[in-house]
C-alpha positions as CSV (number, residue, x, y, z in Angstrom):
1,X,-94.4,-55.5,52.5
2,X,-91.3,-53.9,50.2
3,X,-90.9,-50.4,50.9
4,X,-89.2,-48.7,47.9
5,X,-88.3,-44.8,48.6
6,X,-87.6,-43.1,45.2
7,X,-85.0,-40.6,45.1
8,X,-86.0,-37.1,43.7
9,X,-84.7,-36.8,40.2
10,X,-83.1,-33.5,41.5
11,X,-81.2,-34.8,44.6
12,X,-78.0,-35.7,43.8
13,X,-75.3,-37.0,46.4
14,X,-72.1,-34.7,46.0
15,X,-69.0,-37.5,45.7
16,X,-66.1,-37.1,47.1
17,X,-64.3,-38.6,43.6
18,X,-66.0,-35.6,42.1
19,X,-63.4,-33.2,43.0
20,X,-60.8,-35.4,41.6
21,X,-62.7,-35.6,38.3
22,X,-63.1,-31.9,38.0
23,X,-59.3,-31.3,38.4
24,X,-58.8,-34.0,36.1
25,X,-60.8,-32.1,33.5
26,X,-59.0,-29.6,33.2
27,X,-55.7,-31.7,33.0
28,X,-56.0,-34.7,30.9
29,X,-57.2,-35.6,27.2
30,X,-58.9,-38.6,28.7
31,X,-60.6,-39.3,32.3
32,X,-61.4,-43.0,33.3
33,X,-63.9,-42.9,35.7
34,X,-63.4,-46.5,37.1
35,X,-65.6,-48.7,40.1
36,X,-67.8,-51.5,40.7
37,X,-71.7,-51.7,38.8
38,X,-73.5,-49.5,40.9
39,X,-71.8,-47.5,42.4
40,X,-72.8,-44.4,40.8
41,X,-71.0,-43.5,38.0
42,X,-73.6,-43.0,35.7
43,X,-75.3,-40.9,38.0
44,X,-71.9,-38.8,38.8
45,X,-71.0,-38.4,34.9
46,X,-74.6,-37.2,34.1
47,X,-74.9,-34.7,37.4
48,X,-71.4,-33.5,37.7
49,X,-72.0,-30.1,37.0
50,X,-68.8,-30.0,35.3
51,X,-69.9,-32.3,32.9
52,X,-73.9,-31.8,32.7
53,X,-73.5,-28.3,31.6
54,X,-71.2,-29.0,29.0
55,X,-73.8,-29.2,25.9
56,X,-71.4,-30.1,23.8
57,X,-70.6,-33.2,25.8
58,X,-72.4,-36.6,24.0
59,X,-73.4,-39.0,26.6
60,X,-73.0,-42.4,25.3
61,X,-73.3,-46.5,27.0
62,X,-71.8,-49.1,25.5
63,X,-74.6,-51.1,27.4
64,X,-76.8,-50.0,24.5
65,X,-76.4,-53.0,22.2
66,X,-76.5,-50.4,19.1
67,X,-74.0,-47.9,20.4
68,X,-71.7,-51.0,21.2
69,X,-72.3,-52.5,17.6
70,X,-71.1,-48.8,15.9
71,X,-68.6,-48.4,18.2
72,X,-66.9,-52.5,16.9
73,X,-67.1,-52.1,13.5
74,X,-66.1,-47.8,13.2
75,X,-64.3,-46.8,16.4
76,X,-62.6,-43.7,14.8
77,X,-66.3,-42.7,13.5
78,X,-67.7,-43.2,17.2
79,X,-65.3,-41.0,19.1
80,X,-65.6,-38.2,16.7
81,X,-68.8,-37.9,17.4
82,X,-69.3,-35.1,19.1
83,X,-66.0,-32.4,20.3
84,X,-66.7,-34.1,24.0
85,X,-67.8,-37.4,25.2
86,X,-69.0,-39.3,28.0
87,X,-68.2,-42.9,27.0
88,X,-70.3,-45.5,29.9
89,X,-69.3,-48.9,30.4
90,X,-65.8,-48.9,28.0
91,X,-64.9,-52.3,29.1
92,X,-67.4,-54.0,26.9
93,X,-65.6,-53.0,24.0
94,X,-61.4,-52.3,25.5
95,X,-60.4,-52.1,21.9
96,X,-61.9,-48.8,21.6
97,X,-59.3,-47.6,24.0
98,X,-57.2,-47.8,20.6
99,X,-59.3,-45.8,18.4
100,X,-59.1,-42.6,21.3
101,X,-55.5,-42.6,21.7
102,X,-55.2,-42.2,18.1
103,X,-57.8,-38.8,17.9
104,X,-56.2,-37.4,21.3
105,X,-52.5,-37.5,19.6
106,X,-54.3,-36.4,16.4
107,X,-55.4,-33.4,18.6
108,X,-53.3,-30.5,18.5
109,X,-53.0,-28.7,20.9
110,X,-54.7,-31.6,23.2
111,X,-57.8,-30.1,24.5
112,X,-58.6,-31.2,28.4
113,X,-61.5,-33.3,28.9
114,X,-62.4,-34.5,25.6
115,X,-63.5,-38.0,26.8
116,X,-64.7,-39.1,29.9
117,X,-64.5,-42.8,30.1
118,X,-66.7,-45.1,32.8
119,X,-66.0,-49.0,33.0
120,X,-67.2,-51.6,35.9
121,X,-63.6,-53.2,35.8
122,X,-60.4,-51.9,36.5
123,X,-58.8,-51.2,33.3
124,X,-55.1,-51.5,34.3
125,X,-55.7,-54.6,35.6
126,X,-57.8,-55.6,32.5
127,X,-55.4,-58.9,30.9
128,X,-57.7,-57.9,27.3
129,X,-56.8,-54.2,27.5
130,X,-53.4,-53.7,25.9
131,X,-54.0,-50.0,25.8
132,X,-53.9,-47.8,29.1
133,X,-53.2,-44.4,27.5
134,X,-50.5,-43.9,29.2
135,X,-49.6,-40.2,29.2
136,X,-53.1,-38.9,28.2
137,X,-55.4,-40.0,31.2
138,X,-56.1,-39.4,34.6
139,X,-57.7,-43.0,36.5
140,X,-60.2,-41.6,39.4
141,X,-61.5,-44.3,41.3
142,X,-65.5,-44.6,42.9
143,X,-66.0,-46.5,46.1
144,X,-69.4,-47.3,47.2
145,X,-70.5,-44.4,49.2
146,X,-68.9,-43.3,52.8
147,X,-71.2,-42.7,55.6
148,X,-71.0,-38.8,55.0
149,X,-71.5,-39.0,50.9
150,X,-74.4,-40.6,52.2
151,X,-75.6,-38.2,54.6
152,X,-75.2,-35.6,52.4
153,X,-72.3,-33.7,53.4
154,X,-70.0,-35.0,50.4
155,X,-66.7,-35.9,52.0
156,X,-65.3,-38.8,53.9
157,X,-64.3,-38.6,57.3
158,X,-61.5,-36.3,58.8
159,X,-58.4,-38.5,57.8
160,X,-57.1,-35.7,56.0
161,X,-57.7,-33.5,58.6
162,X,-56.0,-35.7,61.5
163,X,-52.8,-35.8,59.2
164,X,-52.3,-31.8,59.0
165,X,-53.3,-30.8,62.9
166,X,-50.4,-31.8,65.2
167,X,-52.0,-34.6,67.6
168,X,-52.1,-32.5,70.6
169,X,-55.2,-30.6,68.4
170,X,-57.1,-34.2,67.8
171,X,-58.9,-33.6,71.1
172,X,-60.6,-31.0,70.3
173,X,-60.8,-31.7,66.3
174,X,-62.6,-34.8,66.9
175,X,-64.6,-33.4,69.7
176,X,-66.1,-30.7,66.6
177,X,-67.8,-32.9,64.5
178,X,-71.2,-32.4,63.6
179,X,-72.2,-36.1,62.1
180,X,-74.6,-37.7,63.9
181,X,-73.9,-40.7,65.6
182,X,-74.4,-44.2,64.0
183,X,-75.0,-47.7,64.7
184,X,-72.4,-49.6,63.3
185,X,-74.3,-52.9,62.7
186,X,-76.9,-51.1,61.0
187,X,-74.3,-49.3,58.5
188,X,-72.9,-52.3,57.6
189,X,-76.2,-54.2,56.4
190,X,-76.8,-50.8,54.4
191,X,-73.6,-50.7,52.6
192,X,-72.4,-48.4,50.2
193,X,-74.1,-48.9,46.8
194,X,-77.1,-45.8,46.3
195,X,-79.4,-48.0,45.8
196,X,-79.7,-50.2,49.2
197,X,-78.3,-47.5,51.1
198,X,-80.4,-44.6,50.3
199,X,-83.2,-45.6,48.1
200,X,-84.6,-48.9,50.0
201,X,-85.8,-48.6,53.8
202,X,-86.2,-52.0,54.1
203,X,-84.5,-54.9,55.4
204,X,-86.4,-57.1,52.5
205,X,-85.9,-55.1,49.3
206,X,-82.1,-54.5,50.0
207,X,-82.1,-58.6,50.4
208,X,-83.7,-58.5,46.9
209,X,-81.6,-56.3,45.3
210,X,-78.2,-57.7,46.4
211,X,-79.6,-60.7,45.3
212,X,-80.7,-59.4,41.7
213,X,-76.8,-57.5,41.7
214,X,-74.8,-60.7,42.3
215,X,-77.0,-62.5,39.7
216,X,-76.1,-59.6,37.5
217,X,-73.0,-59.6,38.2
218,X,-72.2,-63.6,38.0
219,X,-74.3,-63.8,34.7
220,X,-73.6,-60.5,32.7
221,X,-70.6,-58.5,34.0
222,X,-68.2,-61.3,34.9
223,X,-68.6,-62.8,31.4
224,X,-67.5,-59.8,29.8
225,X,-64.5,-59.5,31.5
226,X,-63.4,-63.7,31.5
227,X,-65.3,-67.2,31.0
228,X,-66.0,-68.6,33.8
229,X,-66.9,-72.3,33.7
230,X,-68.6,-73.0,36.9
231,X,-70.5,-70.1,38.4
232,X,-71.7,-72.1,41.4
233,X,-67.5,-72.5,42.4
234,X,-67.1,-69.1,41.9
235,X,-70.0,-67.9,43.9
236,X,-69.0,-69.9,46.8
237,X,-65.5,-68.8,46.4
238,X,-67.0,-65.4,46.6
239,X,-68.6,-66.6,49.8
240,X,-65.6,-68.1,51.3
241,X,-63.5,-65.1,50.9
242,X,-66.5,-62.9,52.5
243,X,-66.0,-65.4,55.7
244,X,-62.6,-63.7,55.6
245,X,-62.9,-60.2,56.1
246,X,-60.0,-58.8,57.8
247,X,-57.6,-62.0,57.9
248,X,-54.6,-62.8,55.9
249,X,-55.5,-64.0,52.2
250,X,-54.4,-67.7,51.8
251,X,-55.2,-69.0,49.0
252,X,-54.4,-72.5,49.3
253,X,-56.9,-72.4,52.0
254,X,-59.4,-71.3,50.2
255,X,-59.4,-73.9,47.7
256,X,-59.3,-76.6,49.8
257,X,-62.6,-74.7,51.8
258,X,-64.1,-74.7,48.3
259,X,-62.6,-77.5,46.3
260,X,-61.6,-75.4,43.8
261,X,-58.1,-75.8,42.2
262,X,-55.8,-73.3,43.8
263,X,-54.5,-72.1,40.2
264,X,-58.4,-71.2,39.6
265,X,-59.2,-69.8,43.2
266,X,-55.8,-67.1,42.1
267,X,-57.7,-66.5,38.4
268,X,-60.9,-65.8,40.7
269,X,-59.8,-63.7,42.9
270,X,-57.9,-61.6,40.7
271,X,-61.1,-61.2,38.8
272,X,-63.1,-60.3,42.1
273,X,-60.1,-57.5,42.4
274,X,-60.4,-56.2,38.6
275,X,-64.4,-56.2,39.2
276,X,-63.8,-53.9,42.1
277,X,-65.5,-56.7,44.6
278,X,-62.0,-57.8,46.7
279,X,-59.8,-55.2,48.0
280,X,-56.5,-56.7,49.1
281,X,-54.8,-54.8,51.7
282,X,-50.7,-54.4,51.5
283,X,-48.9,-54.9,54.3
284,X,-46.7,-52.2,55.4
285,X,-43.1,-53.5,55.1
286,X,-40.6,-51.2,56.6
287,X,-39.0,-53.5,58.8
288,X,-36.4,-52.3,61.8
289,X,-36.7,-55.0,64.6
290,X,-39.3,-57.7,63.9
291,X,-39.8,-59.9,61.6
292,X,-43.2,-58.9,59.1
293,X,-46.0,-60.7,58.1
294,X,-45.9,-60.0,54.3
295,X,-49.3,-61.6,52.7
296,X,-52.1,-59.2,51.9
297,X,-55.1,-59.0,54.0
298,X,-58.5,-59.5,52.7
299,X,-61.7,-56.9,52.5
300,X,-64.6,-56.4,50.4
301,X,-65.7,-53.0,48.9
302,X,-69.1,-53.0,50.2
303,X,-69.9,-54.4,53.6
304,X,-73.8,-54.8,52.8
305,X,-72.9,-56.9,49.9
306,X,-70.3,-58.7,51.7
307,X,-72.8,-59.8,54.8
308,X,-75.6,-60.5,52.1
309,X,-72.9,-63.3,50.6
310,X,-72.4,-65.1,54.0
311,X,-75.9,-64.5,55.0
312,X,-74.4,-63.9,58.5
313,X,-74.9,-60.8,61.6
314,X,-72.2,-58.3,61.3
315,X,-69.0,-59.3,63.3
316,X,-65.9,-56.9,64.4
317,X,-64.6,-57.4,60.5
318,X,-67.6,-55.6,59.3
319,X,-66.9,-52.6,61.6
320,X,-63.0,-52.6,60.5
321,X,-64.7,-52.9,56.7
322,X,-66.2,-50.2,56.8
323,X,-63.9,-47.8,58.3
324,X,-61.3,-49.2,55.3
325,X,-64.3,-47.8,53.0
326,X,-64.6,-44.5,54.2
327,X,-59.8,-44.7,54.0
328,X,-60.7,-45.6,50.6
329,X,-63.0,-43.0,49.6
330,X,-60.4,-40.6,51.4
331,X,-57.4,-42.2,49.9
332,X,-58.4,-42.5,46.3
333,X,-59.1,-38.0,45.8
334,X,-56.0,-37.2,47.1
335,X,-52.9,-36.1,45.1
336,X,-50.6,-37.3,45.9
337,X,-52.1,-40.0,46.8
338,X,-51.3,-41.7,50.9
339,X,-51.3,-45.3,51.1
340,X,-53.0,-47.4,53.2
341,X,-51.5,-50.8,54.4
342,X,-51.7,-52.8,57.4
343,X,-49.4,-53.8,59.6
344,X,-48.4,-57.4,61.9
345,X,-45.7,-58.6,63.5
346,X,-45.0,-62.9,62.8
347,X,-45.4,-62.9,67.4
348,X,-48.9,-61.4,66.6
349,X,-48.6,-57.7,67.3
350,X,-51.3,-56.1,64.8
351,X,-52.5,-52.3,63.9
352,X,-55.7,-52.6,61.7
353,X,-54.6,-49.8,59.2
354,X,-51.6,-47.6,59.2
355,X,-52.3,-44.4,56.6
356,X,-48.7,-43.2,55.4
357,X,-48.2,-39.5,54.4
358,X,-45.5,-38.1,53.3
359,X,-43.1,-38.5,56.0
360,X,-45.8,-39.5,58.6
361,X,-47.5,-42.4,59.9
362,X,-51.2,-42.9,61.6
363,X,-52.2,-46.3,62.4
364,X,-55.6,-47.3,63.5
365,X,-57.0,-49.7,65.5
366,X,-60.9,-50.9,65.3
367,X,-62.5,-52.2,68.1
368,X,-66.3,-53.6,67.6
369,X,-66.5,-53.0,71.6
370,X,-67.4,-49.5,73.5
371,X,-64.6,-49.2,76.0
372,X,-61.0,-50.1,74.7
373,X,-58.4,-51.3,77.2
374,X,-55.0,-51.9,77.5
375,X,-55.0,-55.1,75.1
376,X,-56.4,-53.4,72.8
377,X,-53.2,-50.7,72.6
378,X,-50.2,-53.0,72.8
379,X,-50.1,-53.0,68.8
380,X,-50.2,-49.4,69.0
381,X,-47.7,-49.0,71.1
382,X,-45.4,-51.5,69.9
383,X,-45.8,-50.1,66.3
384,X,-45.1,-46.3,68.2
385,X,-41.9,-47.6,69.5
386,X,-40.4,-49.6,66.2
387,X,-41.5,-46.1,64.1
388,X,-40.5,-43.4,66.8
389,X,-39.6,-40.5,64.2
390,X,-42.6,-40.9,61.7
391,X,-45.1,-41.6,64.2
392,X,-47.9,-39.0,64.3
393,X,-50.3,-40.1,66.6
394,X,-52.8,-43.3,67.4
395,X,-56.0,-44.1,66.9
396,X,-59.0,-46.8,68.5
397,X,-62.1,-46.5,67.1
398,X,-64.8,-48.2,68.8
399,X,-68.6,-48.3,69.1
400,X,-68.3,-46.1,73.0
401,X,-68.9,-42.7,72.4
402,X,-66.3,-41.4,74.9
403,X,-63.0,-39.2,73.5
404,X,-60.0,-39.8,76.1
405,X,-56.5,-40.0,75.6
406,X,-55.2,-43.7,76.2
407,X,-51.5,-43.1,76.7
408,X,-49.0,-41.4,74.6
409,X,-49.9,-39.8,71.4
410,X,-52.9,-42.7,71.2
411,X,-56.2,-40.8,71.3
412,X,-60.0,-43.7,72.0
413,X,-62.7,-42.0,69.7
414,X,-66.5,-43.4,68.7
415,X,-66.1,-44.4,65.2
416,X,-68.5,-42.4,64.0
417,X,-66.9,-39.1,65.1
418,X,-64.1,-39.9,62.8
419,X,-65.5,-41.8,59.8
């Protein structure tokens, strides 16, 4: 039997992008509220209560096939329509991008927050949008929810945190947290999106649902963005690139896995990027001593989707996944904003994630297992002794639930104590 929990109407998850898009209010003419379907930016644009108590604000989705048909044949009629608006799902119609540049420089003085803007696909990235109003928008970016969005707490984990206490302090600030402990096979079936994670409380209906969202998405979404001529190739591309997670992305590989032509497999997966499906993780490339591995490494944005596609049990990859998530979610409010990157030697010395800040480096190290050992901190330490002056500190994360220091400045935490 399908268990389906409905939300009340009235419970809204506090976002950690929503901090970003109330700053960015006040800024900007124009805020693009950009991330995958379903992740919750309808929800976030209509409960904001930045924006929901606005009542001069028009809400408006160009997934209604009458808004969409006024807004192609009299864009500078549509947004005039009200003195603020909430615009849903701009990438159905990118030449509409056009017609608000023109009223924002027609605006004087510019008045903060006129438009909010939602779209499924990364506009930048977008080959039909020509327009990126430069100058007059602020991007924010929504992940699929982190573990704490979803318990309620509305933050990420304490990245941000670990950066400003000195590393002697990470004892102690790790030691503090209140979030309960987790299963980390169980929170990657889950996943991010709201409606799996929080809505469905069983293993059955999430099944359904991600297979309703990648129909959706395959059929609907993709179309709008590029024709794709054989769905069945890029589904299993999707697949094969899910098998993946957390290795280095070759793409003549992939091809030959999928016998798809390796000009097509690049088309592919830069639409799977520009959907907000594939994240590709830089490498970091300040290089001293060794020679760098340079090639991106591979990750999806939602672990629950990302097992549902290989139909598999969650692996080490799906652990390292998700704690990328959570960096994401983290990353993506900041200003300015820290990278995160990667970071492997060509002799095989790897650090799962390295955040850089400022003048600082953390790397991180994921490990599936409970109790880390000394393997498990050689690419620590070698990436500690090639970066002496910029290294802050060291992390494992792994599925124990023990805090100890495992040599210099590299501190062993449960995962879920820091995510």
């Amino acid at each position: 039997m399908i268990i389906v929990h409905v939300m009340d109407d009235h419970h809204y998850l506090p976002r950690v992008a929503g901090g970003l898009l109330r700053r960015a209010l006040e800024a900007t003419p124009v805020v693009v509220l950009m991330g995958a379907r379903q992740a919750g930016k309808s929800t976030l644009v209509q409960s904001e209560p930045a924006l929901a108590g606005d009542g001069d604000r028009l809400y408006l989705t160009l997934d209604d096939l009458s808004v969409r048909d006024r807004a192609v044949h009299s864009p500078d009629d549509f947004v005039r329509s009200a003195p603020r608006m909430t615009i849903d799902e701009v990438q159905r119609e990118p030449d509409l991008l056009l017609a608000i540049k023109r009223a924002v420089d027609e605006d004087r003085p510019r008045r903060p927050g006129r438009f909010v803007l939602t779209g499924s696909a990364n506009l930048l990235l977008m080959q039909r949008v020509s327009e990126t109003l430069a100058g007059r928008a602020t991007y924010v970016t929504l992940w699929p929810l982190a573990r704490r969005e979803r318990l309620g707490f509305g933050r990420p984990g304490i990245w941000g945190e670990l950066i400003e206490t000195p590393v002697e302090g990470w004892y102690d600030l790790v030691r503090s947290q209140k979030a309960p402990p987790a299963d980390w096979p169980t929170e990657a079936r889950l996943g991010g999106y709201p409606t799996p994670a929080v809505e469905l409380l069983s293993a059955e209906a999430r099944e359904i649902w991600f297979d309703g969202y990648v129909r959706t998405y395959l059929e609907r979404d993709l179309q709008s963005l590029a024709s794709i001529d054989n769905l069945l190739d890029f589904r299993r591309l999707m697949r094969a690139a899910c098998l993946r997670l957390g290795n280095l992305m070759n793409q003549m590989e992939l091809g030959r896995d999928t016998r798809v032509p390796r000009t097509t497999v690049h088309r592919y997966l830069n639409l799977l990027e520009t959907s907000y499906q594939l994240v590709r993780l830089e490498p970091y490339s300040v290089n001293r001593t060794r020679r760098l591995i340079k090639s991106p490494k591979l990750y999806w944005s939602d672990p629950g989707l990302a097992l549902y596609l290989t139909g598999g049990e969650p692996s080490g990859a799906h652990l390292e996944n998700l704690v990328l998530l959570d960096l994401l979610v983290w990353r993506h409010a900041q200003v300015p904003r820290p990278e995160v990157l990667y970071w492997r030697t060509a002799s095989g010395l790897e650090v799962d994630f390295v955040i850089e800040h400022r003048d600082g480096l953390v790397p991180v190290e994921v490990k599936a297992g409970g109790r880390p050992g000394p393997r498990d901190l050689r690419g620590l330490q070698a990436f500690r002794e090639e970066y002496p002056d910029r290294f802050l500190g060291g992390l494992v994360l792994h599925a124990g639930r023990e805090v100890e220091w495992l040599g210099d400045r590299i501190l062993g935490a449960p995962w879920d104590r820091v995510v």
